[in-house]
C-alpha positions as a Python dict, from the first residue, in 0.01 Angstrom:
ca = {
    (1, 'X'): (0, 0, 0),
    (2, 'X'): (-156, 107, -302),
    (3, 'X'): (-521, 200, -313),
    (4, 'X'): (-724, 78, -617),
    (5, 'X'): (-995, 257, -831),
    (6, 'X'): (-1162, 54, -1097),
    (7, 'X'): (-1351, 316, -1334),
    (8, 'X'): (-1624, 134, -1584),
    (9, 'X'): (-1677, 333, -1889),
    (10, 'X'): (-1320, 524, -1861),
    (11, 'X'): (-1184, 570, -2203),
    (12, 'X'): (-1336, 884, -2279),
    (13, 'X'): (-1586, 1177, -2151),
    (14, 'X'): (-1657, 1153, -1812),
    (15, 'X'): (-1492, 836, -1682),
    (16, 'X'): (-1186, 951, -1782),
    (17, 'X'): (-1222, 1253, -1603),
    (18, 'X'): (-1284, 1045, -1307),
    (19, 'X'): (-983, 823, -1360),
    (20, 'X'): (-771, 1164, -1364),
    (21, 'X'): (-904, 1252, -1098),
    (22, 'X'): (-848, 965, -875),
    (23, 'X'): (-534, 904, -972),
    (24, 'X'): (-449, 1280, -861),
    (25, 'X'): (-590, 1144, -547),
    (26, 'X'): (-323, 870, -530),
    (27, 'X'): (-515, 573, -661),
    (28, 'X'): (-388, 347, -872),
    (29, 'X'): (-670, 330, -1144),
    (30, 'X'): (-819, 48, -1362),
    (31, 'X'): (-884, 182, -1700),
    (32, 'X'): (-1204, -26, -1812),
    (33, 'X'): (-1388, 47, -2116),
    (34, 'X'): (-1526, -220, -2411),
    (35, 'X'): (-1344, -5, -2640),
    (36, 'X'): (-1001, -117, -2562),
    (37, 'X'): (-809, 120, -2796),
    (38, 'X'): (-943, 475, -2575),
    (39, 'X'): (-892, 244, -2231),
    (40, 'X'): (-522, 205, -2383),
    (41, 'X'): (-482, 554, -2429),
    (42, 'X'): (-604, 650, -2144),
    (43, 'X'): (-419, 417, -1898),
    (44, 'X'): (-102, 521, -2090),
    (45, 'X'): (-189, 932, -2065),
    (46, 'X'): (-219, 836, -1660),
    (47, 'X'): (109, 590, -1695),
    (48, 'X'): (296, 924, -1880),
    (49, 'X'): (184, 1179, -1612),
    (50, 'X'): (333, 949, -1361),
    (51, 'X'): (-10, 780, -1190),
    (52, 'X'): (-7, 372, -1167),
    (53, 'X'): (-280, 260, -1413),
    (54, 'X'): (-426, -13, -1681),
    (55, 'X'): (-641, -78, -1898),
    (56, 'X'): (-886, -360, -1916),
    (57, 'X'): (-1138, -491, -2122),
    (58, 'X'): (-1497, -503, -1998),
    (59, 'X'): (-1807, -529, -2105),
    (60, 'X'): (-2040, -467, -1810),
    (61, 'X'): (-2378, -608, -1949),
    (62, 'X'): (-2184, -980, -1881),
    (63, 'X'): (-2170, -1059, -1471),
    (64, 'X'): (-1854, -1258, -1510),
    (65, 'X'): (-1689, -984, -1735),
    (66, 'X'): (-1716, -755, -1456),
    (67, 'X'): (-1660, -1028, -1156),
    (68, 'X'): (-1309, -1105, -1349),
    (69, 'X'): (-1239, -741, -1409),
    (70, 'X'): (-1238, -725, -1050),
    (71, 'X'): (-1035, -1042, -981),
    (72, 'X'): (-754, -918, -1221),
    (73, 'X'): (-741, -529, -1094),
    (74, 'X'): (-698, -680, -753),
    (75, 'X'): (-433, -925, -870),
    (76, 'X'): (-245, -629, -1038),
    (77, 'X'): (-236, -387, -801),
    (78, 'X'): (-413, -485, -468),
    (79, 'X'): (-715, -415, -244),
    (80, 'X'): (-972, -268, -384),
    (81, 'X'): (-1086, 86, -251),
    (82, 'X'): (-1319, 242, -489),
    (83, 'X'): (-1542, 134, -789),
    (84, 'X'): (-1716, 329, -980),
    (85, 'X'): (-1980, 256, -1192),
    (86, 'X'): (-1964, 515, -1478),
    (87, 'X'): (-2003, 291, -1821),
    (88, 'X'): (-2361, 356, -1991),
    (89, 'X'): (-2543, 365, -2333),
    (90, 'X'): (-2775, 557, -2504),
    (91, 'X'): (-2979, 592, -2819),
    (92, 'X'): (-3183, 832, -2967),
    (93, 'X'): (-3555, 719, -3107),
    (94, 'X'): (-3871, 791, -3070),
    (95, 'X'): (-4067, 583, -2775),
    (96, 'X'): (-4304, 426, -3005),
    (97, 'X'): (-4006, 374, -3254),
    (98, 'X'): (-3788, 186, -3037),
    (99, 'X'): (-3631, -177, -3118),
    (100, 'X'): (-3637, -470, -2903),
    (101, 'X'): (-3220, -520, -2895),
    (102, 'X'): (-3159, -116, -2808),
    (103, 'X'): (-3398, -172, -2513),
    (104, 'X'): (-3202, -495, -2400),
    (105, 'X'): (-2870, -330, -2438),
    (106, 'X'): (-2961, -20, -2260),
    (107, 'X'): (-3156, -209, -1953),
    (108, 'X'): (-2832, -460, -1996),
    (109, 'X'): (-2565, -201, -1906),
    (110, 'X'): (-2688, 65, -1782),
    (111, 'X'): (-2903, -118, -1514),
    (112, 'X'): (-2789, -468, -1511),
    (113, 'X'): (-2401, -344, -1536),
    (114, 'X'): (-2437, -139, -1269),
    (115, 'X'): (-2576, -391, -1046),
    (116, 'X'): (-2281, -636, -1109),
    (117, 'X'): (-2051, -375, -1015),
    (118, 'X'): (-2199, -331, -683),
    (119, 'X'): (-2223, -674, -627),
    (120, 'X'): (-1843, -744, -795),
    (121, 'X'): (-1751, -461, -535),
    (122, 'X'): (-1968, -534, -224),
    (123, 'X'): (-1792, -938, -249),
    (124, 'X'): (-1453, -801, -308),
    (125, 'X'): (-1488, -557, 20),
    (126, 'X'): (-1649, -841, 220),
    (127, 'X'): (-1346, -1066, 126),
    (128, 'X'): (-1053, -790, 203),
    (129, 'X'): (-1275, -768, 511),
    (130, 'X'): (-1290, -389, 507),
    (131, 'X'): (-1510, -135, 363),
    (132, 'X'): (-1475, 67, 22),
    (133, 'X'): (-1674, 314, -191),
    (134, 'X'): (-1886, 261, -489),
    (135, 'X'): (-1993, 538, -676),
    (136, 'X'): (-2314, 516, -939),
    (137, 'X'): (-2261, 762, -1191),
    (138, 'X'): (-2573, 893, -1428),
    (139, 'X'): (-2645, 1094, -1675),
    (140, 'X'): (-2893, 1386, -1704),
    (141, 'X'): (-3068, 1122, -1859),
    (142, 'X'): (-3151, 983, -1596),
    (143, 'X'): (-3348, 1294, -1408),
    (144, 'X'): (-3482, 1376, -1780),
    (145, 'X'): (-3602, 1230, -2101),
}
């Protein structure tokens, strides 16, 4: 049976080095980034090397975005095993400086994206019945402004 990954934020840096990684591990690995072009490449790198993998469209900030990532991952290629929670913004500006809208976006996905992932996740185990693992990933931003 095959074991399923879903990486957030994989079509570049760090998530894809995650996705590699998995799928060394034998997963078969969701590819989901908003930019669908580098989650394209990416799933077809892992597809080339030989790994199962796809890419989907996601843009974590929206609850039903990731509950139908989920849904469709599972659909494609079976129980979920792992999810990890990698996608995340930034922007540079001073404290005082900063606009409204880059506030909401950051809180949006990097806080409110990760908790529908866990939740997405934690239903998704409950309804296979068995456990899984969900993995936050952050930033150095996140020990240090």
């Amino acid at each position: 049976m095959t074991k399923l990954a879903i990486v957030t934020g994989a079509g570049q840096g760090i998530g894809e080095g995650i996705a590699n990684r998995l799928a060394k591990e034998g997963y078969a690995i969701a590819v989901a980034d908003i930019n669908q072009r580098t989650a394209k490449k990416v799933a077809k790198q892992l597809k080339d090397d030989g790994y199962k993998a796809k890419a989907y469209y996601v843009d974590v900030a929206h609850r039903s975005e990731v509950f139908d990532l989920v849904k469709t991952a599972v659909d494609d290629f079976g129980d979920l095993a792992v999810f990890v929670n990698n996608a995340g913004v930034a922007f540079i500006d001073s404290f005082v400086d900063s606009q409204p809208t880059d506030v909401e976006r950051l809180f949006d996905v990097n806080l409110k994206g990760t908790y529908w992932g866990i939740q997405a996740a934690a239903k998704q185990f409950i309804k296979q019945g068995k456990g899984g693992r969900i993995v936050n990933a952050a930033s150095l931003a996140g020990f240090e402004a």
